[in-house]
C-alpha positions in Angstrom: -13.7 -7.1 -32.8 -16.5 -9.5 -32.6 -17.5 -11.3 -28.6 -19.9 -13.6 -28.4 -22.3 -13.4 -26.1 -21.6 -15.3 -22.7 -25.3 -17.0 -21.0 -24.5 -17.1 -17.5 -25.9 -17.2 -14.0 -23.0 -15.7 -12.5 -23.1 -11.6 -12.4 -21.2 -9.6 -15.1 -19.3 -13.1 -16.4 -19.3 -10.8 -20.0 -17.9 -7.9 -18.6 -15.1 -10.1 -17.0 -14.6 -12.0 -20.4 -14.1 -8.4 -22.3 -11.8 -7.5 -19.4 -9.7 -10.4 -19.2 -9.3 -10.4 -23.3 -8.4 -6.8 -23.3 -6.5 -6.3 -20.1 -7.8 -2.6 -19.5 -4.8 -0.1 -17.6 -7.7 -0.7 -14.6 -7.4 -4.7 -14.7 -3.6 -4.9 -14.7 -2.7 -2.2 -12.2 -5.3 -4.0 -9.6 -4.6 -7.9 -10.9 -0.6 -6.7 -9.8 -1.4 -4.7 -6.7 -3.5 -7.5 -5.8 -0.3 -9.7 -6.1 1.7 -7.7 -4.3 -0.1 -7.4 -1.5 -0.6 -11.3 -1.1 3.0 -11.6 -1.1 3.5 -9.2 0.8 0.7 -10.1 3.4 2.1 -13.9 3.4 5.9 -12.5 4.3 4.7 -10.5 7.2 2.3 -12.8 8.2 5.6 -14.6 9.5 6.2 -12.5 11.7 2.5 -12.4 13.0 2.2 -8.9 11.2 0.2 -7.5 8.2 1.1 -5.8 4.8 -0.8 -2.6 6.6 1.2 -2.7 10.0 4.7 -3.3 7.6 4.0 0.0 5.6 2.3 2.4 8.8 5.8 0.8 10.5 7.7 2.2 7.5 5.9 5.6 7.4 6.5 6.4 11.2 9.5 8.1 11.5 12.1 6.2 14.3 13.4 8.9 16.3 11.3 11.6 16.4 8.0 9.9 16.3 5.1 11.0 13.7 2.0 13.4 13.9 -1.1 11.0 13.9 -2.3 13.2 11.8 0.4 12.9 9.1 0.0 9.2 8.5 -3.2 8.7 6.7 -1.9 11.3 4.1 1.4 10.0 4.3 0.0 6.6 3.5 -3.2 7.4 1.5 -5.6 5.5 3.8 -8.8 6.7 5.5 -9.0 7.9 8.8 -11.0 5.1 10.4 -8.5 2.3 8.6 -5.7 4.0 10.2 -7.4 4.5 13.7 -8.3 0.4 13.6 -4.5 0.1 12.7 -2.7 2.0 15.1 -5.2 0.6 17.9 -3.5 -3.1 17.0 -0.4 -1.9 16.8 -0.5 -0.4 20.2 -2.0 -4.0 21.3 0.8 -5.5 19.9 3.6 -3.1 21.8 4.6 -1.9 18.4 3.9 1.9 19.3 2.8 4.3 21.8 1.5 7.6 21.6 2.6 10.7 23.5 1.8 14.0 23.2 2.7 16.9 20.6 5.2 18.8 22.5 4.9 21.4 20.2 0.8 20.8 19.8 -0.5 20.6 23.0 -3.8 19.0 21.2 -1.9 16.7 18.7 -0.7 13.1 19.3 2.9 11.4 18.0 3.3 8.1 17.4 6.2 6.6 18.6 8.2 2.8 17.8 9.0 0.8 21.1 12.0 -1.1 20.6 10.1 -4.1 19.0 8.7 -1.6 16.8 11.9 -0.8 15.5 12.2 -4.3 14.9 9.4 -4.8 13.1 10.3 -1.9 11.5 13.9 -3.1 10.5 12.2 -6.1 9.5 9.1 -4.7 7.2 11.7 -2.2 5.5 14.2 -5.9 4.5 10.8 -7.0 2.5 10.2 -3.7 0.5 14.0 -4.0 -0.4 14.1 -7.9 -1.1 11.1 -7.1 -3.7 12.7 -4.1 -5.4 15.6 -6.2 -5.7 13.9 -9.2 -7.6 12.2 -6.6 -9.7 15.1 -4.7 -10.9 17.1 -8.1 -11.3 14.2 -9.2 -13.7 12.8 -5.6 -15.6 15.2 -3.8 -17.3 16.2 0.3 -15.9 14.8 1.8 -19.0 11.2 -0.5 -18.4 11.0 0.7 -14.8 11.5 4.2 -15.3 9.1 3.3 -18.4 6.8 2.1 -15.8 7.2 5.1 -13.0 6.9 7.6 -15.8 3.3 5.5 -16.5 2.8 5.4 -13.1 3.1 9.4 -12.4 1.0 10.1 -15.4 -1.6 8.4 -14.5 -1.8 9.6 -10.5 -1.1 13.3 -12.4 -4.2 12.4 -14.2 -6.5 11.6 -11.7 -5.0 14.3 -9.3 -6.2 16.9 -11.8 -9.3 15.3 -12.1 -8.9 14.9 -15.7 -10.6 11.6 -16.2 -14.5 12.3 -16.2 -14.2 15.9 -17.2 
């Protein structure tokens, strides 16, 4: 396959002409994570939230409260993006912490009642979007897509990639 050769002033306009003809597995699972969390972003923004508070909402568990600890893990983001998270949410009167009764050092995270709300609330979008999918991609193309999906984290978990 023959490209010819793009003269611009704008920074790696070739590479984004090779990438957008050839779609790499990198391009589309960004350009459609991307998507998502616009739409998602836009749907909780209102509510006055964000896609980040919806999901650390999600991951905190109602009753018994979470580890601090356990959420970054639990939803894959860094320390220091969690900490700036949970500082708003507290802001907000979205959570509280308390301490680890069984971890004198440790911290749980608690949902106030609005917190529950929101919770309740953030939890109706995730469904509402699995919905439309599933009403417009066949069963055997999503589990087509998961099985993609857990190869490819598999892959990267093993470090496979730049052996």
């Amino acid at each position: 396959m023959h490209s010819k050769l793009i003269v611009s002033l704008e920074p790696n306009v070739y590479f984004k002409q090779i990438i957008l003809k050839e779609k790499t597995i990198d391009y589309v699972l960004r350009a459609t994570w991307m998507a998502v969390q616009k739409m998602y972003n836009e749907e909780a923004g209102t509510k006055g939230s964000t896609m980040a508070t919806g999901f650390a909402l999600i991951s905190i568990d109602p009753e018994k409260g979470t580890p601090s600890t356990a959420l970054g893990p639990k939803m894959g983001i860094e320390a220091t993006s969690l900490s700036r998270t949970l500082k708003k949410m507290e802001e907000q009167g979205l959570i509280d912490r308390r301490p680890n009764p069984e971890d004198g050092r440790g911290v749980l995270i608690h949902l106030t009642d609005f917190g529950k709300e929101m919770r309740e609330f953030s939890k109706g979008v995730v469904f509402k979007f699995d919905k439309a999918v599933k009403e417009q991609v066949s069963e055997e193309d999503i589990k087509t897509f998961k099985k993609v999906a857990s190869s490819i984290t598999e892959l990267i978990g093993n470090k496979s990639v730049y052996k």
